[in-house]
PAVEX-636009 format. One record per residue (C-alpha): residue number from 0; residue in one letter; x, y, z. Coordinates in steps of 0.5 Angstrom, whole numbers, plus 500, padded with zeros to 3 digits. Example, Ala and Ser with C-alpha at 12.3 -4.5 7.8 and 13.67 -1.06 7.14 Angstrom:
BEGIN
pos,code,east,north,up
0,A,525,491,516 $
1,S,527,498,514 $
This chain:
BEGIN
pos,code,east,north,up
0,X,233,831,703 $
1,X,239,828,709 $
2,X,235,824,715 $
3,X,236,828,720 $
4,X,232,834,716 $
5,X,227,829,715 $
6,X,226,827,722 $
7,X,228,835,724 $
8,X,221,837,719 $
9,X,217,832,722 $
10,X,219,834,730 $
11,X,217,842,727 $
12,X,210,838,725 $
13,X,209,835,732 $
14,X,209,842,735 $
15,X,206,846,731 $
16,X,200,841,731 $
17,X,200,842,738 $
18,X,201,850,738 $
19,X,195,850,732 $
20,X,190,845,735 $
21,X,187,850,738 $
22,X,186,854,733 $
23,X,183,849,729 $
24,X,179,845,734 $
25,X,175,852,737 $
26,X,174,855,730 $
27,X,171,848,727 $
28,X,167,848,733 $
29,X,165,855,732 $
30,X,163,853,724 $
31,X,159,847,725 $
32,X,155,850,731 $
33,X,153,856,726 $
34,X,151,850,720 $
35,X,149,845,724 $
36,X,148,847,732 $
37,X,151,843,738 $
38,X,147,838,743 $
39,X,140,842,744 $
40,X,143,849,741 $
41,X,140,850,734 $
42,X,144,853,729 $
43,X,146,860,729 $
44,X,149,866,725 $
45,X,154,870,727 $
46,X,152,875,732 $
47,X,146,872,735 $
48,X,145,868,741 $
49,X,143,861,742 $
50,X,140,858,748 $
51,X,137,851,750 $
52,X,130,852,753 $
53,X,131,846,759 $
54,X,136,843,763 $
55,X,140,837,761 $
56,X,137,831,761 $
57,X,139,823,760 $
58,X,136,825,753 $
59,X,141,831,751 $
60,X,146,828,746 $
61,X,152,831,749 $
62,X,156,828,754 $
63,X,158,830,761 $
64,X,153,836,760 $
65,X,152,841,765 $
66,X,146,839,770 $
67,X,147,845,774 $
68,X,147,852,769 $
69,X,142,853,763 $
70,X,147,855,756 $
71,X,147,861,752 $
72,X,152,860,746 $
73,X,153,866,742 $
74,X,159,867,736 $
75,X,161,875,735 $
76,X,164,877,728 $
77,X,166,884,730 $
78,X,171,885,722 $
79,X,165,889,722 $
80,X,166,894,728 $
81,X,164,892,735 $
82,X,158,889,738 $
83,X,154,892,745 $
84,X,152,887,749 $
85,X,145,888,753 $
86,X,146,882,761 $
87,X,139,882,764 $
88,X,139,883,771 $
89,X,139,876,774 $
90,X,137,879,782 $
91,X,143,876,785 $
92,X,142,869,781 $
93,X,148,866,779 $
94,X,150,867,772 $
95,X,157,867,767 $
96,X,158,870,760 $
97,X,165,868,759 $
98,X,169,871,752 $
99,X,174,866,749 $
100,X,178,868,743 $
101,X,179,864,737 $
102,X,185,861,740 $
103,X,181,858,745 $
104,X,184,863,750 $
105,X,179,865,757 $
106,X,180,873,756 $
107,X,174,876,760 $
108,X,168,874,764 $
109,X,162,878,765 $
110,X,157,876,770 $
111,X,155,875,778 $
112,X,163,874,780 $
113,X,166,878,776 $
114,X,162,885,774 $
115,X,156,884,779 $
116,X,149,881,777 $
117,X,145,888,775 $
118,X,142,890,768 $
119,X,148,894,763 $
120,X,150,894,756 $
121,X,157,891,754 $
122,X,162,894,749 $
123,X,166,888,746 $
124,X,171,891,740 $
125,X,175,888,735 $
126,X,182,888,735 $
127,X,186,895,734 $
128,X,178,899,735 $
129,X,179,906,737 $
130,X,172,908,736 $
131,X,167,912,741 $
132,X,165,909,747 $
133,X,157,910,748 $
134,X,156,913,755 $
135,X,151,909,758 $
136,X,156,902,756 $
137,X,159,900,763 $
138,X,167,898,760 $
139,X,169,896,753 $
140,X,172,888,752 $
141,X,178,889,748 $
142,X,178,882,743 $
143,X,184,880,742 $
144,X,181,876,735 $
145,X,176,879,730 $
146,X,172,872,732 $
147,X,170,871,739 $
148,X,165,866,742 $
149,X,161,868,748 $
150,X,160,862,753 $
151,X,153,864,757 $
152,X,151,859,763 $
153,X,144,861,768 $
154,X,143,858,774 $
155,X,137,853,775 $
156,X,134,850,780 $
157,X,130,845,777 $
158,X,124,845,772 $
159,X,120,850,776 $
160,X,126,855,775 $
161,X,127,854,768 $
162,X,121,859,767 $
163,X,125,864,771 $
164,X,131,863,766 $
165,X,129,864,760 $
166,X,126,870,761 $
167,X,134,873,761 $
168,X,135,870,755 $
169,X,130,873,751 $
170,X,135,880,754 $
171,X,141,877,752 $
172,X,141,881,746 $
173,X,148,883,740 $
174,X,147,889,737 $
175,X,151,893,732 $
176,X,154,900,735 $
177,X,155,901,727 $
178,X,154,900,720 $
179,X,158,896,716 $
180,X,159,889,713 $
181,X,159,882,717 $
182,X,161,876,714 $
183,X,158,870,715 $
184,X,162,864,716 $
185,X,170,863,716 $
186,X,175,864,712 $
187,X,175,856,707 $
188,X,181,852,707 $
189,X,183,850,700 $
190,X,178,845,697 $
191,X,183,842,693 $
192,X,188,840,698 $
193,X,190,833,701 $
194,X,185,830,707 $
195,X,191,828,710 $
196,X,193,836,710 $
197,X,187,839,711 $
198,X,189,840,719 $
199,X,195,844,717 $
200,X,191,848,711 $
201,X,186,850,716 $
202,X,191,852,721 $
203,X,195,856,714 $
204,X,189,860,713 $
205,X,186,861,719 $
206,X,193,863,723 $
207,X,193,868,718 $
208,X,186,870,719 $
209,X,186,872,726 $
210,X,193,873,728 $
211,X,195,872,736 $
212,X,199,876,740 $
213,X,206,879,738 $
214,X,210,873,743 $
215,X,206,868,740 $
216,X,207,870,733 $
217,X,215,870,734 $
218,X,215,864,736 $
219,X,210,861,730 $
220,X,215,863,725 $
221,X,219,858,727 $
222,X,214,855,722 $
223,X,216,857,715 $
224,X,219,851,713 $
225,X,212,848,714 $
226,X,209,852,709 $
227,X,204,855,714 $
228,X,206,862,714 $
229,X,205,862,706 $
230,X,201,867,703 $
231,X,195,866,697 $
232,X,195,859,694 $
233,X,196,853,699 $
234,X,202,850,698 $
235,X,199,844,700 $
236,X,196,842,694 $
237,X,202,839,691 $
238,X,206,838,696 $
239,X,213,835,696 $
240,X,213,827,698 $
241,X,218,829,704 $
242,X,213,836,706 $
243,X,208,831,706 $
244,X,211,826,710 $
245,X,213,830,716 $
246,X,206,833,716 $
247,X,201,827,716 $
248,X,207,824,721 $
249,X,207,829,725 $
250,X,200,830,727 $
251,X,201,823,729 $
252,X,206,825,734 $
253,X,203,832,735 $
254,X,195,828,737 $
255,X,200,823,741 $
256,X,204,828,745 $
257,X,198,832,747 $
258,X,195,826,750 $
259,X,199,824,754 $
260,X,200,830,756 $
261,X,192,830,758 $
262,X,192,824,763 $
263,X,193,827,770 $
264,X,194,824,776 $
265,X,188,823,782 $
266,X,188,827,787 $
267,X,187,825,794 $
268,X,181,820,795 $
269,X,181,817,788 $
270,X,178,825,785 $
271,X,181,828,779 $
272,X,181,836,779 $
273,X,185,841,775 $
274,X,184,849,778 $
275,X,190,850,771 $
276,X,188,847,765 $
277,X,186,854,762 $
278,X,191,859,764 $
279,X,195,858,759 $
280,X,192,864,757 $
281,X,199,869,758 $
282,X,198,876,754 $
283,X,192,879,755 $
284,X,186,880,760 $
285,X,180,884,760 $
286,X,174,885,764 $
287,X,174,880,770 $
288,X,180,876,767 $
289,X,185,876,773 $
290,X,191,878,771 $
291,X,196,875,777 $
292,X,202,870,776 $
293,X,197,864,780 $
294,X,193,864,773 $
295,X,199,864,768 $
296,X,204,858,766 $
297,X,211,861,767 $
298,X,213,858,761 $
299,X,210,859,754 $
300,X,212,852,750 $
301,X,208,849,756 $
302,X,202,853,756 $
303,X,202,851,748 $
304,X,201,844,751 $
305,X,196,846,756 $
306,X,192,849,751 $
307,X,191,843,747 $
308,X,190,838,752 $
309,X,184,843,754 $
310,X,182,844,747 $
311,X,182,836,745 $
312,X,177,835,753 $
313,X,175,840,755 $
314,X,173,846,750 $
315,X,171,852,752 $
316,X,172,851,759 $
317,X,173,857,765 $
318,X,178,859,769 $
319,X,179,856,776 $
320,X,177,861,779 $
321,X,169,861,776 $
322,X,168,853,777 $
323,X,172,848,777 $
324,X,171,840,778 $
325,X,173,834,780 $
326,X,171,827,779 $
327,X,173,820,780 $
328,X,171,813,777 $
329,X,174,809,784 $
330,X,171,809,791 $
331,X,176,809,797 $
332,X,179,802,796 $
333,X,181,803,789 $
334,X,176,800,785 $
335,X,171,801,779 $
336,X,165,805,781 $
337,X,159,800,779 $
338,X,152,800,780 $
339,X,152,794,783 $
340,X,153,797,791 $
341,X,152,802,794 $
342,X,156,808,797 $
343,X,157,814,801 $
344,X,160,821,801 $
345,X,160,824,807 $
346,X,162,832,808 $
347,X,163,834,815 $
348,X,163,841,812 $
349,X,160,842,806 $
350,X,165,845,800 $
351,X,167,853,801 $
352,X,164,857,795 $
353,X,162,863,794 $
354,X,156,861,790 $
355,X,154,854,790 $
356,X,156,846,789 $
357,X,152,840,787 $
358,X,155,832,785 $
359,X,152,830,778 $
360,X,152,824,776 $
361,X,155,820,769 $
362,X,154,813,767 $
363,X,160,810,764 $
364,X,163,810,758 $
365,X,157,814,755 $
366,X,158,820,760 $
367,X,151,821,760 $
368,X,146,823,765 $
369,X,143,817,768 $
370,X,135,817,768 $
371,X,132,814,774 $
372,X,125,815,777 $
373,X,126,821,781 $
374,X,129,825,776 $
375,X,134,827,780 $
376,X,141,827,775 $
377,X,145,832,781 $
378,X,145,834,788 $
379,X,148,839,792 $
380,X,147,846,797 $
381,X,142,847,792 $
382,X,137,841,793 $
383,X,131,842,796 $
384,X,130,837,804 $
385,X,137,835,805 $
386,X,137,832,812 $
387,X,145,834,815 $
388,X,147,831,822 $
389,X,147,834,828 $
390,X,155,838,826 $
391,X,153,840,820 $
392,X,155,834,816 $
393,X,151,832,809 $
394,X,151,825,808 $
395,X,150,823,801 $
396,X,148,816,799 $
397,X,149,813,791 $
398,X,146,807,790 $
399,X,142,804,784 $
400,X,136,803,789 $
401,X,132,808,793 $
402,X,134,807,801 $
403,X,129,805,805 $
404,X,131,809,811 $
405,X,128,816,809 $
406,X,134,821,812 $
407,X,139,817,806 $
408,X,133,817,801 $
409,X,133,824,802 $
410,X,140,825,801 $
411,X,140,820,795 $
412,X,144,821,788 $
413,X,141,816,784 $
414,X,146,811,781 $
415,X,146,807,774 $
416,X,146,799,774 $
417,X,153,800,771 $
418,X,160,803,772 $
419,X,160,811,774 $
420,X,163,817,774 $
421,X,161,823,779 $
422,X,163,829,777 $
423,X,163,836,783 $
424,X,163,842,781 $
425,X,164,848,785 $
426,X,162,855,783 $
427,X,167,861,785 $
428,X,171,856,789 $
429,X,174,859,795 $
430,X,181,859,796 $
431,X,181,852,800 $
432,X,179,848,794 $
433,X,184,851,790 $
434,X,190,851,793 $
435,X,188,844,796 $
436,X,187,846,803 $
437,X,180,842,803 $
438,X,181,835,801 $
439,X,174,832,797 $
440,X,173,825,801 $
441,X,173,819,798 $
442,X,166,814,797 $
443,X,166,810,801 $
444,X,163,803,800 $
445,X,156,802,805 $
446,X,153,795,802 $
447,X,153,790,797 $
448,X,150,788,790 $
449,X,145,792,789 $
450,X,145,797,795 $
451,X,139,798,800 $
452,X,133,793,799 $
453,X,127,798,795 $
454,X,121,802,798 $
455,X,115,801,794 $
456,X,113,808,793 $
């Protein structure tokens, strides 16, 4: 084979790793959640939910798990026709279920901003259904792929509040609407071929199995002299040396690229924040999904890209527009975040949301909770005897030890001994934070090594 097609197939490669990751990582994940669980969700089958039982803590084997909500996780296999699905009435608290298709792509909400927060049943139908709608369902949610994965998050306020919570989820209910067969896991790769090529096989088999939209799919017959859109065998079993090459070189290339695509720039005052990393989705919108030129990427190689990155960091993530987040590892002049001094973040008003904030704290490099003898992992407008000053600011103090001034210990966001990394979370934010009218102030350094001396308690 003449270099220059060498070099050709391999550039094919890359892109097609970066188009199809997605596609692989998010069904990989769906796999192993229903044959081994996921942090503390146990495993599951299809069409049942899954729910952690308490709010994460320093034990939860996850890393930058969620301090704020309390996760349902639920993956539908609707081959066998649609599936209602029954939400609880939460009475006015907070809560999501977001419905991804096997392509990672954010298709519709349910829940407090989208549909209200009262009791209803859901039609979610598969792809091409034209079924009879029962009269009590509140709308139908039209799947783009015949698996989709239901990310459920519920509000809670704490240990006492987790009571409240479990009892809607034991409401959060999957039903059949009709007869018929379900399967039980995902289609499987070819055993036989090459570890090397497994990425691509997998990519093979399940681009045939949930096909994505009619743009999509012209775009991924580019693919043909890459094997991926054969049918029956797997042409990677014995595969010419220079296929070969061009595949394992290109998911080199292709993991390269959307790595240096995932590394964003810091916004004012050290934080990070990306209201578009999952508006890559450009073909269909359901229930709740908005559908308006600010949450699409114009350009369809460049959603493909967005994809990946948010595929690889952050799978399963939701629009901007349902909770977005900032964080920062460096404080207002620059340097590393570390235990060994002591900060202070002052809002002069607090964070525009229509349903809440709080800042969770991360140690560094494990992005775990950190444990500390108040059991305080975050604070934010939800945290019960925050002292704000007489103009409505809130002052919020990080440090490894107890202040000893009692208005800062009641404001106080425990800190770990070493580097760290805050994370803000702003659920349905308002149009402030998004278009960056309202800027996050930066942490400002207050003392030296060790912070405020400890009051014994």
């Amino acid at each position: 084979m003449p270099q220059e097609s060498r070099e050709e197939l391999v550039a094919l490669a890359t892109e097609a790793y970066v188009y199809g990751c997605p596609l692989v990582h998010g069904l990989s994940t769906v796999e192993d959640f229903m044959q081994t669980g996921i942090g503390p969700l146990p495993p599951t089958p299809f069409n049942h939910f899954a729910h952690s039982e308490q709010q994460a803590s320093p034990a939860t084997a996850c890393v930058t798990v969620d301090h704020d909500t309390v996760h349902s996780v639920a993956h539908l296999d609707l081959s066998g026709g649609p599936v209602l699905l029954h939400v609880p009435d939460t009475h006015g608290a907070y809560y999501v279920l977001q419905f991804v298709d096997a392509w990672t792509n954010n298709f519709a909400y349910v829940g407090h901003r989208a549909t209200g927060t009262e009791a209803g049943d859901w039609l979610v139908a598969p792809p091409g259904w034209s079924g009879g709608v029962p009269g009590s369902v509140r709308g139908v949610i039209d799947a783009p792929t015949s698996v989709v994965s239901v990310i459920g998050r519920n509000v809670c306020d704490g240990p006492d509040d987790i009571g409240r919570v479990r009892a809607l989820q034991t409401q959060l209910t999957l039903t059949h609407l009709e007869p018929g067969t379900h399967r039980t896991g995902l289609p499987a790769p070819d055993p036989d071929v090459p570890e090397p090529l497994r990425f691509f096989e997998q990519l093979r088999v399940w681009m045939a199995d949930f096909p994505p939209s009619a743009a999509d799919r012209t775009y991924q017959d580019r693919f043909q002299p890459l094997g991926l859109l054969e049918e029956g065998p797997s042409p990677y079993v014995s595969a010419d040396p220079a296929l070969v090459h061009a595949l394992t070189e290109g998911l080199v290339r292709g993991r390269a690229r959307v790595e240096e695509a995932g590394r964003s720039p810091a916004a004012g005052g050290g934080w990070e924040m990306d209201p578009h990393l999952f508006d890559y989705n450009l073909d269909q919108y359901g229930v709740g999904a908005l559908d308006s030129p600010e949450w699409r990427i114009g350009d369809r190689e460049s959603s493909y890209r967005t994809r990946a990155v948010a595929a690889r960091t952050w799978l399963w993530g939701v629009h901007g527009y349902e909770a977005v987040y900032a964080h920062t590892l460096r404080d207002a002049d620059g340097e590393r975040l570390n235990g060994a001094r002591s900060y202070v973040l002052r809002f002069d008003r607090q964070p525009p949301v229509g349903a809440f904030w709080s800042m969770t704290m991360y140690d560094v490099p494990d992005h775990r909770l950190v444990g500390n003898p108040l059991g305080r992992y975050s604070i934010g407008d939800r945290t019960p005897g925050l002292v704000h000053g007489e103009d409505g600011s809130l002052t919020i103090h990080i440090q490894r030890e107890r202040p000893d001034d009692l208005t800062a210990a009641a404001n106080w966001l425990p800190a770990p001994a070493g580097d760290f990394r805050p994370v803000l979370a702003f659920y349905e934010p308002g149009p402030e934070i998004l278009d960056g009218g309202y800027e996050i102030p930066a942490l400002e350094r207050t003392g030296g090594e060790g912070g405020s001396r400890r009051t014994e308690r």
